[in-house]
N, C-alpha and C positions, 0 to 999 in steps of 0.2 A: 403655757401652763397645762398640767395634765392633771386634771382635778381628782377629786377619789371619784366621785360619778357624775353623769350627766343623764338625764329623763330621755327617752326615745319623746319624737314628737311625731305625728302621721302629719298628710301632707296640711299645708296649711287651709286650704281650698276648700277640702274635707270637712274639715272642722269650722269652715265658716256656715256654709251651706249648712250645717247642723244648727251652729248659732240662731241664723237666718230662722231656723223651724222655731226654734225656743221665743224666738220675736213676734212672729204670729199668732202662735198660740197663748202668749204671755202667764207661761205657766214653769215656772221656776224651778219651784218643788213640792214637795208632800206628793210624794209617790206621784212623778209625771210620767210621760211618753213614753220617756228616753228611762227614765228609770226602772219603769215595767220592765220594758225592753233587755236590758241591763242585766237584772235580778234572773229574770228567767234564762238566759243566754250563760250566764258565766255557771249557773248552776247546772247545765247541761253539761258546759265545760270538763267538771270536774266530775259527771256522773253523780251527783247529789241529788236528793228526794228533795232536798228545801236549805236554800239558803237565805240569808235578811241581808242586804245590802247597809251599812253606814257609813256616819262621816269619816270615821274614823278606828282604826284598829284600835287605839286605847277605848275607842268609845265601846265597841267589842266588849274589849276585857272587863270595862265596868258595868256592862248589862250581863254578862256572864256570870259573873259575880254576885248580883245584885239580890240572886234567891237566895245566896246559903247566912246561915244563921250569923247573928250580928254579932262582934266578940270571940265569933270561934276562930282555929288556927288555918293557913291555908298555907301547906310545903311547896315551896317555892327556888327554884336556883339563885346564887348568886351571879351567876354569869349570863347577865341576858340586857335587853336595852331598861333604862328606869322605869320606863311604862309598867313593865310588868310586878314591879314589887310599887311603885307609886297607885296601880287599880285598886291593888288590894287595900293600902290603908285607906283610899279615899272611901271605900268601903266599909270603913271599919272594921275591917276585919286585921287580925295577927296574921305578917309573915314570918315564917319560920324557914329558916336556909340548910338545904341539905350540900352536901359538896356533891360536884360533877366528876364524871369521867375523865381521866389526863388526854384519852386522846380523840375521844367521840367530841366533847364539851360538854354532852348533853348532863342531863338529872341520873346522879348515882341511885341507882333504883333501890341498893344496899344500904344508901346512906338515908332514902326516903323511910325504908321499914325502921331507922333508929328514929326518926324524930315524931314515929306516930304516936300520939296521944288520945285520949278520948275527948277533947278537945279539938282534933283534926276532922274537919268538914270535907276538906278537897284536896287535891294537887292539880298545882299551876307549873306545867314545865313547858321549857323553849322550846323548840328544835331549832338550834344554834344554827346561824348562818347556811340554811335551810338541810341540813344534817338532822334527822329523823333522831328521836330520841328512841330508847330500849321500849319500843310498844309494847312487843309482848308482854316485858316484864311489867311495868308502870301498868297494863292493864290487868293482869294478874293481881299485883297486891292492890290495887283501887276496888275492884271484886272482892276480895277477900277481907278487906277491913270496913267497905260500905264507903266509900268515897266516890266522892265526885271526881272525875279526870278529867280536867281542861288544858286544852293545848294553844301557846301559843305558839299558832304557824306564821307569823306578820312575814318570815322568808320565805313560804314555801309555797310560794306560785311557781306551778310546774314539779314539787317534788314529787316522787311517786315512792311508794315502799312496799318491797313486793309484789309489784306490778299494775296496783290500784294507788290514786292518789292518798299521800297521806291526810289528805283530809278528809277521810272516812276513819280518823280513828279517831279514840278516847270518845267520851260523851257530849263534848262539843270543842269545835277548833276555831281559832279567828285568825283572819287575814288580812296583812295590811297591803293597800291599794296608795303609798304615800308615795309620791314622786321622785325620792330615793331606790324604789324596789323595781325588780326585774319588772313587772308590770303595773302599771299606776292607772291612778283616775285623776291626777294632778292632787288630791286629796281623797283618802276613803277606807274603809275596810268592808271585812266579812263576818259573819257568825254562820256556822253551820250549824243543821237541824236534822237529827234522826227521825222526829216524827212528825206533821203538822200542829199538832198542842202545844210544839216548843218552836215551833215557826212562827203560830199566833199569838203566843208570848214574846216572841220577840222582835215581830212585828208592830207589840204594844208598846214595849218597852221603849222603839228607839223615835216611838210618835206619844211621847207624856204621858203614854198607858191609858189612849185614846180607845175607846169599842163604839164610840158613835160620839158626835159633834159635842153634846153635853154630857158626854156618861165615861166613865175612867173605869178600870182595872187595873191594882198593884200601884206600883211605883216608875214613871216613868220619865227619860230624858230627851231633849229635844239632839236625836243621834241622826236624823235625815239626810240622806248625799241629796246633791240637787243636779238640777239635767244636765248641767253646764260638765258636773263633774261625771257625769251618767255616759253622756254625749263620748268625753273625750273615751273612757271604758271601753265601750261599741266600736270604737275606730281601733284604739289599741288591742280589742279581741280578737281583730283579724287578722293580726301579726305576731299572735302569743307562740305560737309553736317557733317562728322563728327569732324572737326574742330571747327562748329559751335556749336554743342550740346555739346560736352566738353568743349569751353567755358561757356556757358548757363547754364550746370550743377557747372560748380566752383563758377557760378557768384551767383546763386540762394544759394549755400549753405555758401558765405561770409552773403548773405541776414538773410538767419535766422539764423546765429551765431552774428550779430551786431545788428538785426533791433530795440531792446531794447535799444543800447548802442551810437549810434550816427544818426546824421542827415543822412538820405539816398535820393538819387535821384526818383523823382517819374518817372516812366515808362511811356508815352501815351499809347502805347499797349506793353502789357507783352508777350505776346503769339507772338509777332514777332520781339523780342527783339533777337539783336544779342550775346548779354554778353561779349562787347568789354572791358569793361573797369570797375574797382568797385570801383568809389572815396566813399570816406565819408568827412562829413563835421566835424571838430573838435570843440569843444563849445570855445565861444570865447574868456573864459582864457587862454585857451593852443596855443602854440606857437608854429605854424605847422613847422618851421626849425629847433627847438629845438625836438620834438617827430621822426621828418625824422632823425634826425644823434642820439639819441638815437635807434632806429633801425638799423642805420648800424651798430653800434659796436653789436648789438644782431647779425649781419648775414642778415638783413634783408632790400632790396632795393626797399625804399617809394618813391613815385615821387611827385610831388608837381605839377599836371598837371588839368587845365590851370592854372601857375603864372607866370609873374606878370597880373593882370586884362589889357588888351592892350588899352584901351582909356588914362593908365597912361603913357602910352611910347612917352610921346613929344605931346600928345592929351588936346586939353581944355574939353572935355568932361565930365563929371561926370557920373557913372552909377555906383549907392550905392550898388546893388543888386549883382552884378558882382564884383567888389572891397571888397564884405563883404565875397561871395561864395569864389575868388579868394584867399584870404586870408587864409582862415580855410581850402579847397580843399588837401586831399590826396589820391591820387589811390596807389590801394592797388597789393603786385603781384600778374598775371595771367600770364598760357602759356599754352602748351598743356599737357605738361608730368607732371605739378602741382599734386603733390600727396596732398590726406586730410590732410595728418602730418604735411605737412609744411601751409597749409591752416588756422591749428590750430594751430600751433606758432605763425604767424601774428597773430587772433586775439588773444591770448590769450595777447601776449606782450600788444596790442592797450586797452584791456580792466583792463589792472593793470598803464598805466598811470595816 
């Protein structure tokens, strides 16, 4: 079987002997050892002034969310995982769906200026299968109409854009750390911080809007990684740069075994591309759940990621562009111990359909 992904694991030894500390100490979470540890190292990582560590990238997206006004609208793609239009209603707040680029994926920045309202608080855009969205533009019109610009990067461990990571754009980014992505913590995400005021918000946020044992600030969730999940981070930090280029090497050589044989995603910058993810697009005779379960009985596990297009989910919205991608969309597998051999079964299988 060649699954769609499989988690890197460091050696096993390593991570006992880390266990072993957590034993001693008998201190789990709320900000332990290993989590300090953690928080300060990956934010070094990425050259960041302040990042908050959590459980989870959705947990992110709904602490992100959680200042702007209740009932207002927040521009959103249809083409991204549910997490990110599920934050927002759990928030109360209105999603509102612009259509994507046909060959970036990313958020039509064009389509973003039609749906502004005075109603519009923010924009929440992807960068697709860690593919950087139109920064410039998206930060141009979030300037110029007073909006909020949140990105979710849950792909983009290791993307860089324009030579600095792209998580230094927009006014705040979140990362997911889920045992799916290039890099994990077995469970986790990020929030980045431009300034400490928004670190110490966000530090309140993801401990119940804790400022001391009996005294609160705002509104907060219980969003805390714990050491267990801090621990495995710190091991997998040591191998991020080469996690990255073994994916970037499998991604590039799905590239020139397909680039003749189906639609492919266009890159903004290639050279800071992380190689999260290899969808292709399928012509649109073929029936992408009929080709995915032809593949499993080969051995071989296709995903159909992003489906269904999310402005169809209970949404009046139409975005053709999204609904056309979403439809034909198959990511192909990656992981880290991906051998060529199995690299060349997938395509060979996808090329004799």
């Amino acid at each position: 079987m060649i699954p769609s992904t499989r988690p890197y694991l460091p050696p096993l030894e390593r991570y006992q002997r880390m266990v072993a500390e957590i034993w001693d100490r008998r201190w789990l979470t709320n900000h332990g050892y290993f989590l300090q540890s953690f928080e300060t190292r990956i934010a070094k990582y990425f050259d960041l002034p302040y990042a908050t560590v959590v459980n989870s990238g959705t947990t992110g997206l709904l602490m992100a969310l959680e200042a702007l006004p209740h009932g207002s609208e927040i521009i959103t793609t249809p083409f991204s995982y549910v997490a990110t239009t599920s934050s927002i209603t759990w928030q109360g707040l209105k999603p509102v769906f612009a259509d994507i680029e046909p060959d970036a994926l990313t958020l039509d920045p064009e389509e973003v200026r039609k749906k502004i309202t005075p109603r519009t608080s923010a924009v929440l855009a992807t960068h697709v299968f860690g593919n950087p969205c139109d920064v410039e533009a998206l930060e141009a019109l979030a300037q110029e109409a007073n909006l909020t610009l949140i990105f979710d990067a849950a792909h983009c461990f290791g993307t860089e854009y324009n030579g600095q990571s792209v998580l230094k754009r927009g006014d705040v980014s979140i990362l997911s750390f889920h045992a799916t992505k290039v890099f994990h913590t077995i469970g986790g995400g990020m929030i980045t911080a431009r300034t400490q005021e928004v670190k110490e918000a966000m530090d309140r946020k993801r401990n119940f809007g804790h400022v001391g044992q009996n005294d609160f600030k705002g509104r907060g969730i219980n969003g805390k990684m714990d050491e267990f999940q801090a621990a495995m981070g710190l091991l997998n930090l040591e191998v991020a740069e080469e996690l990255v280029a073994k994916r970037r090497s499998q991604w590039s050589y799905y590239r020139d075994g397909l680039k003749d044989a189906f639609d492919l995603m266009t890159l903004r910058d290639e050279r800071g591309f992380n190689g999260a993810y290899f969808p292709i697009f399928l012509p649109p005779h073929f029936h992408a759940e009929e080709v995915k379960s032809r593949a499993m009985e080969k051995g071989m596990e296709l995903r159909r990621y992003f489906y269904p297009s999310l402005n169809t989910l209970g949404f009046s919205e139409t975005c053709p562009i999204a609904e056309d991608r979403a439809k034909r969309v198959l990511c192909l597998p990656m992981f880290h111990d991906m051998e060529t051999r199995e690299q060349d079964a997938v395509m060979d299988f996808l090329r004799n359909q």
